[in-house]
N, C-alpha and C positions, 0 to 999 in steps of 0.2 A: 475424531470429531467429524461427523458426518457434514459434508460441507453442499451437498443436495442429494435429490432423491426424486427422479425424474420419475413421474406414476408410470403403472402397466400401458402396454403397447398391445396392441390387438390384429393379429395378423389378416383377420376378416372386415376390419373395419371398411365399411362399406362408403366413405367419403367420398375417395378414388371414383368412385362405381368398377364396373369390369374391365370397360372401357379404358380406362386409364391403367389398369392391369396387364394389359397389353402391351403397353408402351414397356413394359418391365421384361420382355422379352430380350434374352442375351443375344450376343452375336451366333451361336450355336442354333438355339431357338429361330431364329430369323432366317438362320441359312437351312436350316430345314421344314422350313414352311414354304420358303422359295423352289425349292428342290421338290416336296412334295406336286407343289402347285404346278410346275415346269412339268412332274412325270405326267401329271394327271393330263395336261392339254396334249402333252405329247401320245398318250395312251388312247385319246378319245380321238385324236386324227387318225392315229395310224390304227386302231383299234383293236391292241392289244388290252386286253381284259386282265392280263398277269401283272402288266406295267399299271393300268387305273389302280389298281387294289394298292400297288406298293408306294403308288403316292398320295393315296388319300392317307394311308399309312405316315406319313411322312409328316403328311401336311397335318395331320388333327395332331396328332402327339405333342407338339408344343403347345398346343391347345390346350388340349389337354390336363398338360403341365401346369398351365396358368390356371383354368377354371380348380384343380385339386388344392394349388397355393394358396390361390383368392378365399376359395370356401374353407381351407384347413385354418379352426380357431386357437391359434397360440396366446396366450395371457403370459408375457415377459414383462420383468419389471426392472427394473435399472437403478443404479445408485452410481453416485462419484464421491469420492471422499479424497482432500489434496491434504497432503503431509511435506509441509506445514505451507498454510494457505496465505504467509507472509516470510516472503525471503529475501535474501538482501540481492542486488545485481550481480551477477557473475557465477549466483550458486543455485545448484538444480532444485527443485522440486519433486514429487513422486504424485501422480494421480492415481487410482486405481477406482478400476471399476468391478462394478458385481454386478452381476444379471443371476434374476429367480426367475424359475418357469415355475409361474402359478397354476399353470392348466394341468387338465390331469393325461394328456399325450406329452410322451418326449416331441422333442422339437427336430427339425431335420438343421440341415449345415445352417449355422446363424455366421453371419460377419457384423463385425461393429465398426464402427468410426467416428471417431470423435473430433470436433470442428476443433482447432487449436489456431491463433493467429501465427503470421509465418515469421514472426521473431522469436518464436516459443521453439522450431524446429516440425519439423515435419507432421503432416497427418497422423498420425496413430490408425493401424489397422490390424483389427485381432479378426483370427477363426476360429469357432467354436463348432466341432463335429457335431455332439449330439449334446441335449441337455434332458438327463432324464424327468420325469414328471415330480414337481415335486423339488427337484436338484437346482442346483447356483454352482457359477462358475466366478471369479475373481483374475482378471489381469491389471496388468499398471505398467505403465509408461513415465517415461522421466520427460521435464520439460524443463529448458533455463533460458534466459534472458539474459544480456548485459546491457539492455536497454531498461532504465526505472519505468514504471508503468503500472497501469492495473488492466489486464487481458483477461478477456471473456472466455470460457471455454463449453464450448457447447454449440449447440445440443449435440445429444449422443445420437446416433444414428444407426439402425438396425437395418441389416438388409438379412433376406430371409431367402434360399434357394431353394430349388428340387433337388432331388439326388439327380436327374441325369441334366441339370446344371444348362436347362431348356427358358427359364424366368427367375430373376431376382426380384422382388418387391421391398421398397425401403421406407423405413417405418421411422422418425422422429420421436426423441424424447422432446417435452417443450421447457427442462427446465435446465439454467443456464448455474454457471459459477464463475466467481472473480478470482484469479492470480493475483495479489500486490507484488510486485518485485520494487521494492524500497531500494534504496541507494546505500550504497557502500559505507562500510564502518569500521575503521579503526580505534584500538583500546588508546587512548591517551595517560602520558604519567601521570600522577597525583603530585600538583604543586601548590608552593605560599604565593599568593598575589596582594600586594596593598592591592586594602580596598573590598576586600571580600570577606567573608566571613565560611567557616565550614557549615555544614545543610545542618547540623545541630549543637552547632561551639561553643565558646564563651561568650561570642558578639549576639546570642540573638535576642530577641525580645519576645516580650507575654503577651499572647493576645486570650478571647474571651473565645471559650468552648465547653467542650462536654468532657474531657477529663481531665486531671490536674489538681494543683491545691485549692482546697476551697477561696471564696472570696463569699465578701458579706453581700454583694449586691446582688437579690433575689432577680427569678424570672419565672413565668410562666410555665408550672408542669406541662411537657411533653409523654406523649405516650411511650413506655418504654424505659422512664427515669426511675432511679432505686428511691423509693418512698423515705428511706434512712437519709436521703437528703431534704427532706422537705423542710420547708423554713415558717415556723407557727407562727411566731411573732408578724412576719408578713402576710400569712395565709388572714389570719385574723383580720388584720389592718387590709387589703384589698377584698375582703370578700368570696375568693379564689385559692386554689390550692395553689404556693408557689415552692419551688425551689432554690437550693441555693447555685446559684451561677459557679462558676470554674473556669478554669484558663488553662492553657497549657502553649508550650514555647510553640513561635512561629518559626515556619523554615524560613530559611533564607531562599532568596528570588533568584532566580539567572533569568534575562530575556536573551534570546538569539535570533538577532535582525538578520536577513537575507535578502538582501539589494539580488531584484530581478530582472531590472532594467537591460528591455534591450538593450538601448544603447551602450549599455556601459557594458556590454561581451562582444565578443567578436569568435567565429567559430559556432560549429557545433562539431557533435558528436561526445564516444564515454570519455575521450582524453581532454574535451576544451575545459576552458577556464570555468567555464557557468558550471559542468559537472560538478568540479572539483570542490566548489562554491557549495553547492547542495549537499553534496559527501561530508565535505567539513561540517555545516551544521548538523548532519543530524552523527556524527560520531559527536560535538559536543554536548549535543541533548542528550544523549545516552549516557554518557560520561557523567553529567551533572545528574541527573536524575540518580545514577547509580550512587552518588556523593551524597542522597539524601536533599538537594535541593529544590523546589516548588519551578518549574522550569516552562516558559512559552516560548512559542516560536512565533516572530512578527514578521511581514515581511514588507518592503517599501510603499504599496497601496495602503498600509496601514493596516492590514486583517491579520487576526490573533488567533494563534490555535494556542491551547483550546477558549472559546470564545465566551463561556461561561465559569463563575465563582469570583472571587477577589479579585480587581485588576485583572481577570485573563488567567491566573494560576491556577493549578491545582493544588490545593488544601491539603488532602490525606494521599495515604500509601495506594489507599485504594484508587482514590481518583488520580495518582501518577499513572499507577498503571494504564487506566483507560486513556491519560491524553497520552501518552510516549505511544499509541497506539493509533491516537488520532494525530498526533504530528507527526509520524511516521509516513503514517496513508496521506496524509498531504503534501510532505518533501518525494513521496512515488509519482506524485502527478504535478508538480508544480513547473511554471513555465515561465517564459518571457511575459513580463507586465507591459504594455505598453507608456506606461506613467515615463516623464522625464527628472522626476526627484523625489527627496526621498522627505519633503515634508508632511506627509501623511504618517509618515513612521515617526517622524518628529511630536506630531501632535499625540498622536498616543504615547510617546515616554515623558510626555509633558506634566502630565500627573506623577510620575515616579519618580519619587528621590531616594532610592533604597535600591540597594540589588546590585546583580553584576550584569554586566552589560556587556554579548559576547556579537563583535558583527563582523559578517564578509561582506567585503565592500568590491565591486567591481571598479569601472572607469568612472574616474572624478572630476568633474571642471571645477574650476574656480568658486563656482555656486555652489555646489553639492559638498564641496568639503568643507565649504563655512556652513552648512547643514549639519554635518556629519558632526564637525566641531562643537558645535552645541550640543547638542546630546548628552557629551559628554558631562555637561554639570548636572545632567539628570539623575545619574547613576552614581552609586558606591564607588564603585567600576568598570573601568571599560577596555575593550582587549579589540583590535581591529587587524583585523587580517585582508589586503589590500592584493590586489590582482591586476596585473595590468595586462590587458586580455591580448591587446597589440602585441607586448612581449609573448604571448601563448600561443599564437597566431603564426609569428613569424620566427621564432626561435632566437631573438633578441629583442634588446630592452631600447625600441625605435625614440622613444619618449623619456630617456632615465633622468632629465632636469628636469621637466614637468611631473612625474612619480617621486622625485625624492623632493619636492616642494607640498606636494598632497601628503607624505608621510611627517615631514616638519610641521604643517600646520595643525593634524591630529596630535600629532604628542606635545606641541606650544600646550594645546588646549587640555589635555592630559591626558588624553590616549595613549593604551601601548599599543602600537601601532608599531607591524610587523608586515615587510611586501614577502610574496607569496610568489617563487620563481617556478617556473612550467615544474611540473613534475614530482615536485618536491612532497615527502609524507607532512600529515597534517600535523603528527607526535614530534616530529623534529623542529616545527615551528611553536608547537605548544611549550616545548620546553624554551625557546629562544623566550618566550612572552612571558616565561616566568623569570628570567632573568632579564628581561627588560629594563632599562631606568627610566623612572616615572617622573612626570613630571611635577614642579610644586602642588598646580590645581588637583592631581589627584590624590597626592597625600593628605591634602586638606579635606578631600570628598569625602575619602576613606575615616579619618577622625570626624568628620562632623555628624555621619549617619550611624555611629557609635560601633563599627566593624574594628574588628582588632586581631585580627591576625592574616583571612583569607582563605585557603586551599589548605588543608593538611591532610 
C-alpha cells in the first residue's frame, strides 16, 4: 500500500538562489576557503607569486563545488510506503523508501533523512553512492512506539554532495505520512453471560433490508434491485415501479463505555490504570466484533464512534470493518476529558434497551456510581470492570471500603461488576465476569429484551 509519494526534487531549484547555496558549505569547504583566503593575503604581503596561485587554488575550489552542485539538474523522486501503517503499542513497524532518478545524469553521493518523532527512535540516515540514470534505489527502517499515538513522519529529506565532499545542499520532500500505533490487545475466552445474545443466535431479531425472506410490504425500486422482485400489484396501485421489501436478522449490539475522566485516574504512563482502561476496551471491541456483533465505542462526554447508522452501530460486515478501524484510530489518541461525570454517556444509552453493555469505569464518588447504576436498566447487559487508580498508584488498595461499596452498588443494581487489581490480564478478569452472579435486575433485563442465552 503505497502510504505517500512525495513528488521529484530538483537539485537546481533555484528558490534558495546561490546565495543561500553557500551556506551549504561543509566544514571541509569552509576550511578551505579560509586557508585559500589566508595564503592569498599572506602571498600578496610577502609576494610570493607561488603561494597567490595556491591560494586562490584553495580558495575557488569550494566554490567551485557549490556553483557545479547548484547548477547540476538532478530530478529525484521519492516514495514512503509503512508496513502496516496501523500497529498495536509495543510492535515495530517497517518504513521503506525508494528514491527514482528521473533525470537522464547519474546522481553523485545522495544521503537521505527522514524527520521521525523521537518516541518512534532515532533519525533514520541512509547513503546512497551513486544512482544511475534512469535507476531507484529502496531502503527501510524500522520504527516502534510503546506510546498509543498517531506520529507524523516526514518529510523525507535529501542532501546531495560533491565528490570531494566541499558543499551539501538539502532538498525536502513536502509530503508527510501518519503512524497509528493503537493500543494493546489481548485475545479474550469465548464466554455465556445472562443477558446477551450471540452476534447471530437464537435471541436475535428481524429487521427490514435488502436480503432475506421476502415480506409483502412493498418499497421503492432502487437502482441495482433484481427486477424478479418487483411487486405488480403495487407497481399498478402507486403509479411507480415498486419492490417487494426483505428482512434479514439484526446483530446483536455491544456498547463499550470508557470513562476518561481525569479525575477518576491517578498516574500516568504504559503501566497506569487509564492505559489499561483504553487496552481493555479496545481488546473487547475486537473480541466482539470478531463474535459477529454490531459494536460502538462511547465514551463519558457522550461521543460515539462510529457516529453514523442505527444508534451509532454499524450494520454490515462491511461497515464493521471500517468502524473497528475508526475506533481503533480513536482509542490511539484518546485522552483525559475534563468532564466530572459520566451523565452524557448516560443520556445517550437512554435510548437503548437492547444490547450488551461493556464499561471501564475509573474512580467513583457516591454520584457517579448512582450514574453508573442506572445504566444499567438500559442494557440486556452489563459487565463493569472497575479500577481503583489510587490502588494503581500506590501498590495498595488505600480506599478498599469505599471500592467495595461502588462494586456492591453496581451489582445491587445488576452489574457484573468486577474490580481490576494493578497488573492483572484483561482475559483473567473476562473469565471471572463470566462466572459472575448476577443480580435479580439483570436476569429480568436479560428475559424482557428477549436474549436467551448470551456468549457462545
Amino acid at each position: 500500500m503505497e502510504a505517500g509519494a512525495p513528488g521529484p526534487v530538483d537539485s537546481g531549484d533555484a528558490r534558495g538562489g546561490f546565495r543561500s547555496a553557500l551556506h551549504g558549505l561543509t566544514t571541509r569547504g569552509r576550511s578551505f576557503f579560509a586557508a585559500g583566503v589566508a595564503a592569498a593575503v599572506c602571498a600578496y604581503v610577502l609576494g610570493q607569486g607561488d603561494l597567490l596561485r595556491v591560494g586562490i587554488l584553495l580558495a575557488v575550489l569550494p566554490l567551485v563545488c557549490v556553483l557545479v552542485l547548484y547548477r547540476t539538474r538532478y530530478r529525484v523522486a521519492g516514495s514512503r510506503r509503512l508496513s502496516p501503517t496501523r500497529v498495536p503499542a509495543g510492535s515495530e513497524a517497517r518504513v521503506h523508501l525508494r528514491m527514482d532518478n528521473a533525470s537522464r545524469l547519474p546522481t553523485g553521493l545522495l544521503m537521505l533523512q527522514d524527520r521521525v518523532p523521537y518516541v518512534l527512535g532515532p533519525r533514520p540516515r541512509f547513503v546512497l553512492d551513486r544512482v544511475e540514470a534512469g535507476g531507484r534505489r529502496e531502503v527501510s527502517y524500522r520504527v516502534r512506539s510503546d506510546l498509543r499515538g498517531r506520529y507524523p513522519l516526514g518529510p523525507l529529506q535529501l542532501r546531495l554532495s560533491d565528490p570531494f565532499g566541499m558543499c551539501e545542499l538539502t532538498r525536502s520532500f513536502s509530503a508527510h505520512d501518519t503512524l497509528v500505533v493503537v493500543p494493546r490487545t489481548e485475545p479474550l475466552p469465548t464466554l455465556r453471560l445472562a443477558g446477551d445474545a450471540s452476534g447471530h443466535g437464537d435471541g436475535r431479531q428481524r429487521s427490514l433490508a435488502l436480503a432475506g425472506e421476502d415480506d409483502i410490504i412493498p418499497r421503492g425500486y432502487r437502482h441495482g434491485d433484481d427486477l424478479r422482485r418487483v411487486h405488480w400489484r403495487s407497481t399498478a396501485r402507486y403509479g411507480e415501479l415498486m419492490v417487494r421489501r426483505e428482512e434479514q436478522p439484526q446483530r446483536a449490539r455491544c456498547t463499550v463505555l470508557l470513562d476518561t475522566r481525569r479525575i477518576a485516574y491517578q498516574g500516568a504512563g504504559p503501566d497506569s490504570a487509564f492505559e489499561w482502561a483504553v487496552s481493555g476496551a479496545a481488546s473487547v471491541l475486537v473480541h466482539m466484533l470478531e463474535r459477529g456483533f454490531a459494536v460502538r465505542l462511547l465514551t463519558d462526554d457522550g461521543r460515539a464512534v462510529p457516529d453514523e447508522g442505527s444508534d451509532g452501530f454499524a450494520g454490515s460486515n462491511q461497515e464493521s470493518a471500517e468502524a473497528a478501524g475508526l475506533m481503533m484510530d480513536a482509542l490511539a489518541v484518546v485522552a483525559h476529558s475534563d468532564g466530572g461525570g459520566l451523565s452524557r454517556a448516560y443520556d445517550v444509552l437512554r435510548g437503548n434497551t437492547e444490547g450488551l453493555l461493556v464499561a471501564f469505569l475509573g474512580d467513583l464518588d457516591e454520584e457517579q456510581a448512582a450514574v453508573a447504576a442506572r445504566m444499567r436498566q438500559r442494557s440486556g447487559g452489563a459487565v463493569a470492570f472497575v479500577l481503583d487508580s489510587t490502588e494503581w498508584l500506590r501498590g495498595h488498595a488505600a480506599a478498599a471500603v469505599t471500592a467495595a461499596d461502588r462494586l456492591r452498588l453496581l451489582r445491587e443494581a445488576g452489574w457484573t461488576a468486577v474490580a481490576v487489581p494493578p497488573g492483572v490480564r484483561l482475559a483473567r478478569l473476562w473469565g471471572q465476569a463470566g462466572q459472575h452472579p448476577l443480580g435479580p435486575q439483570s436476569r429480568t433485563a436479560g428475559a424482557t429484551t428477549g436474549f436467551s442465552g448470551g456468549w457462545s
